[in-house]
DRENVO-929482 format. One record per residue (C-alpha): x, y, z. Coordinates in steps of 0.001 Angstrom, whole numbers, padded with zeros to 6 digits, always signed. Last residue first. Example, Ala and Ser with C-alpha at 12.3 -4.5 7.8 and 13.67 -1.06 7.14 Angstrom:
# residues 2
+013670-001060+007140/+012300-004500+007800/
***
This chain:
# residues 316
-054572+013828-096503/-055932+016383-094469/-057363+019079-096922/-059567+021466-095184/-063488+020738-095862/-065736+022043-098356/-068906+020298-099023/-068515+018574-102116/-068485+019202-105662/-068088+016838-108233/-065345+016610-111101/-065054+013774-113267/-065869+016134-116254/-069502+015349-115377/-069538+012597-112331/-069626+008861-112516/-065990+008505-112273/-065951+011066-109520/-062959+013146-107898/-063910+014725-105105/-064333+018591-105257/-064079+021897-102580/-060842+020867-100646/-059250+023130-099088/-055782+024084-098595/-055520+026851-095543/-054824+030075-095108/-054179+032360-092052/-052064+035171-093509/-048000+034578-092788/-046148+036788-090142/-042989+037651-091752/-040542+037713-088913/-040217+033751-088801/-036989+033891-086739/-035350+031907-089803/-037075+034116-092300/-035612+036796-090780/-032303+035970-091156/-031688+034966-094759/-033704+038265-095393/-031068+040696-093064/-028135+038939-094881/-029905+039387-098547/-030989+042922-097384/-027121+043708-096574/-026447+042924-100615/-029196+044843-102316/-028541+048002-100288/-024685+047366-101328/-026100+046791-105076/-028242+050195-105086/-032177+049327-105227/-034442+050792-107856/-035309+047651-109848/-036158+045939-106450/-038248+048565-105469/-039098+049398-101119/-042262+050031-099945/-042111+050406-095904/-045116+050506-094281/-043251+049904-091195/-044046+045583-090166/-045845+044184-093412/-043901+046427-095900/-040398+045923-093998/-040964+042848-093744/-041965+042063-097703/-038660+044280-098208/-036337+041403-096318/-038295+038513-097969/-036981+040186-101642/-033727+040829-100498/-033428+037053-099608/-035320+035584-102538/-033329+037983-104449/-029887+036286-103875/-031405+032695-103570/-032423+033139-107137/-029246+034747-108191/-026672+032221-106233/-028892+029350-108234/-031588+027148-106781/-033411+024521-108667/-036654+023546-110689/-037943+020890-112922/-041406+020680-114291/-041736+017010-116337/-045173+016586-118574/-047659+014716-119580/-050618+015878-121641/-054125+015330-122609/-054840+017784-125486/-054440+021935-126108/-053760+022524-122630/-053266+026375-122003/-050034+027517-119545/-049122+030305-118094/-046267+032219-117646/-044558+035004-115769/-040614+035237-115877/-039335+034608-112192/-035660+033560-113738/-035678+033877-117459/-036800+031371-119725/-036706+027113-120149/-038803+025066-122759/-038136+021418-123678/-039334+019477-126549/-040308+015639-126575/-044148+015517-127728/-045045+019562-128956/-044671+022699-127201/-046413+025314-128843/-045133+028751-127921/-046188+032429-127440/-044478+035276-126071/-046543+037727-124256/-046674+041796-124835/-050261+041679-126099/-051316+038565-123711/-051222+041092-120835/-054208+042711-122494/-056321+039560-121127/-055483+040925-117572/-053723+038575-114641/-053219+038887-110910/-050165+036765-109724/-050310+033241-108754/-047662+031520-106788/-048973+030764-103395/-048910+027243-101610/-045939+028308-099195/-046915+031928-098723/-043632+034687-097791/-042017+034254-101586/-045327+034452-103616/-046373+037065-101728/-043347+039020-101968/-043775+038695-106083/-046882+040259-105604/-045496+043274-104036/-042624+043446-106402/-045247+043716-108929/-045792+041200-112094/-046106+042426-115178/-046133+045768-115057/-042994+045207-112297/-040922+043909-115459/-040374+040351-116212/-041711+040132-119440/-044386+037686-120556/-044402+033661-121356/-047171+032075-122613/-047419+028412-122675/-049080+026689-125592/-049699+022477-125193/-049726+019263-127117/-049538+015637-126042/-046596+013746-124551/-043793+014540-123283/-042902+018246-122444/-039956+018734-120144/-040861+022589-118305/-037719+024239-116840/-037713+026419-113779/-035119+028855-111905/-036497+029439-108424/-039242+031787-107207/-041555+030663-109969/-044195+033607-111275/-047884+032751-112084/-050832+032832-114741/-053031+030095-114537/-052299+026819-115666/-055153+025798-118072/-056656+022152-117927/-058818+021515-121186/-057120+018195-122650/-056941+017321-119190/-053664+016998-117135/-050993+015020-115879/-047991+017318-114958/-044604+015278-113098/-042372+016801-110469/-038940+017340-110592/-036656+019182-108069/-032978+019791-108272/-031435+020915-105218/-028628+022999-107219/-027432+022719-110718/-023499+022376-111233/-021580+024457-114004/-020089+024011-117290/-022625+024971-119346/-023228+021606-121682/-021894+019273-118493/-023893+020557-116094/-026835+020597-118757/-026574+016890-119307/-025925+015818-115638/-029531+017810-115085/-031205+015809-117101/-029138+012452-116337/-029664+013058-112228/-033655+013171-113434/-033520+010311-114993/-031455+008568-112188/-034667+009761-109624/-037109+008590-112011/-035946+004859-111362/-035357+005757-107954/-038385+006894-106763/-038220+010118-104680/-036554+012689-106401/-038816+012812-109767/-041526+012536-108060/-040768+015409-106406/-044651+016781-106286/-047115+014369-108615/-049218+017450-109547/-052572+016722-111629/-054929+018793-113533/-058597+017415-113650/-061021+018703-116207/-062703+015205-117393/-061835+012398-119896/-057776+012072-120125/-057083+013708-116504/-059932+011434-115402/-058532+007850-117199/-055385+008873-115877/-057260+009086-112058/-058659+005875-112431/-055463+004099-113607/-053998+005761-110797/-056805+004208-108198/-059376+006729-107532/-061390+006757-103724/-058807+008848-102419/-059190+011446-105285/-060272+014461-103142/-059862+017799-105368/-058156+021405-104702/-059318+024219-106535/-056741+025974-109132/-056841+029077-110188/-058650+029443-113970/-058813+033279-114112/-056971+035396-111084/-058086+038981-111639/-061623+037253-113253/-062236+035455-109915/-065280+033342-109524/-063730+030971-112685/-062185+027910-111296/-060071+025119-112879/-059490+021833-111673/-057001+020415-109073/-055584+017039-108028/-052227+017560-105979/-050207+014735-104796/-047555+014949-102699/-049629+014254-099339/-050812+010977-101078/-047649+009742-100994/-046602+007851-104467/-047049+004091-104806/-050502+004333-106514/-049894+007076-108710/-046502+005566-110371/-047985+002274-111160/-051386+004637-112968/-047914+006647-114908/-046183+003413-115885/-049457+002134-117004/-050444+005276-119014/-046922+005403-120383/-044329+008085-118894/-041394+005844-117263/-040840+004069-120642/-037225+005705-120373/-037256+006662-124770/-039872+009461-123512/-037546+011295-122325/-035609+012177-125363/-035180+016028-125532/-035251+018575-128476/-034961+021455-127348/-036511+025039-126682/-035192+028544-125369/-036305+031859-123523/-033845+033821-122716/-031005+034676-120310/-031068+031248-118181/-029725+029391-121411/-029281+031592-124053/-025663+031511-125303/-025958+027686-124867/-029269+027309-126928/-027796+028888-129477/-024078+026897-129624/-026355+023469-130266/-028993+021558-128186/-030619+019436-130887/-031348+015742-129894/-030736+016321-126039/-031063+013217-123374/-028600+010832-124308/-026476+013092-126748/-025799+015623-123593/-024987+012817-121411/-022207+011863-123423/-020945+009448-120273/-017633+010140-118272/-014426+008358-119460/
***
């Protein structure tokens, strides 16, 4: 007899949340928290044995009022984890432990529960599922951005409002979307305040899942420390437009050419995904020079935690 996944890791996912799921926005109840794995300690353990490559420590910049509150990259080399929890607590750090959820095994067989649980509510298998864990200060604001795959944030602790906004091109342009798709460490979009007009609002409390419509734009606003899952996988769709979408970015960069999504026939839709499979494997989109760099160190002694240092690119 197979496990009632659903009752281990949902408290409230009725009929609703069902109809919805992957054509709405919807919320649950989950219970996480109940694995231990997301306690200060467990979190500082976690830290320390996790590659520093897969690690992102950011804060929040302001020279750019099109892209408010990107993300500059830190150096916390000289921070144990218990250092670094004490900075996402105290300062204006926001941190990214990438596929921690598929690396160790104790999170890895939470994460194969998750994801177990909504196979067996909808009746179909998730693909590649990634996890990777949010620490971040009570100020820490994601900016506004657009996931290529099909996401799903797992709040745990603390308190935080994401905004989510339609997915038409006012929102986010095909041509910004092809950035996203062509650049490995790009997924912000530009951003106006009058956006926020047309947004949907929500305040995630401890244990409550949020999931919306693939490549909806969202961002986030801390509203104390929190911790948080973000989980994302591949579907047919995803992959579908991914393709098309890497074909017309091409055809832009190479001809000129500016072709709609929204406009496209199906058949056009369908011979771009075989062209965009393709040429990303010959590497046909030739990527802008850019490079991660570091512009802050994290610093105990420091205001916020945060001090500036001479930038340098990131090699660690």
């Amino acid at each position: 007899m197979k496990p009632d996944l659903k009752s281990e890791i949902f408290s409230n996912w009725g009929e609703d949340q069902s109809s919805k799921f992957r054509k709405d926005i919807i919320t649950v109840r989950h219970k996480i928290a109940q694995t231990g794995l997301f306690t200060d300690d467990a979190l500082a353990e976690l830290l320390d044995k996790h590659p520093n490559h897969k690690i992102d420590v950011c804060t929040m910049s302001d020279h750019d009022p099109q892209f408010p509150n990107k993300f500059l990259t830190g150096d916390f080399r000289d921070c144990d984890g218990k250092t670094l929890i004490k900075a996402a607590k105290a300062g204006a750090v926001w941190i990214n432990v990438r596929e921690a959820m598929n690396i160790h095994r104790e999170y890895k067989a939470v994460l194969d529960k998750m994801y177990g649980a909504i196979a067996q509510i909808i009746g179909e298998p998730m693909f590649n599922a990634r996890g990777g864990i949010l620490i971040s200060s009570p100020v820490a604001k994601v900016p506004y951005h657009c996931d290529q795959t099909e996401t799903i944030l797992w709040h745990i602790r603390g308190k935080k409002r994401i905004y989510i906004y339609p997915t038409s091109e006012e929102f986010m342009s095909d041509e910004a979307y092809q950035n996203i798709i062509t650049q490995d460490r790009e997924d912000d979009i530009p951003y106006a305040a009058d956006m926020d007009d047309a947004a949907r609002a929500f305040d995630l409390g401890e244990g409550e899942m949020i999931s919306w419509r693939l490549n909806a734009p969202h961002r986030v606003d801390n509203q104390s420390f929190c911790v948080s899952i973000t989980t994302e996988y591949s579907t047919r769709e995803s992959a579908f437009k991914n393709s098309v979408m890497f074909t017309n970015a091409v055809l832009r960069q190479k001809f000129g050419v500016k072709s709609r999504w929204i406009s496209a026939s199906g058949p056009e839709k369908y011979v771009k995904s075989i062209a965009g499979r393709i040429l990303r494997k010959v590497g046909a989109y030739e990527v802008p020079d850019g490079e991660d760099v570091v512009t802050f160190k994290v610093d105990p002694q420091a205001n916020s935690y945060v001090a500036k240092v001479d930038p340098f690119v990131r090699n660690f």
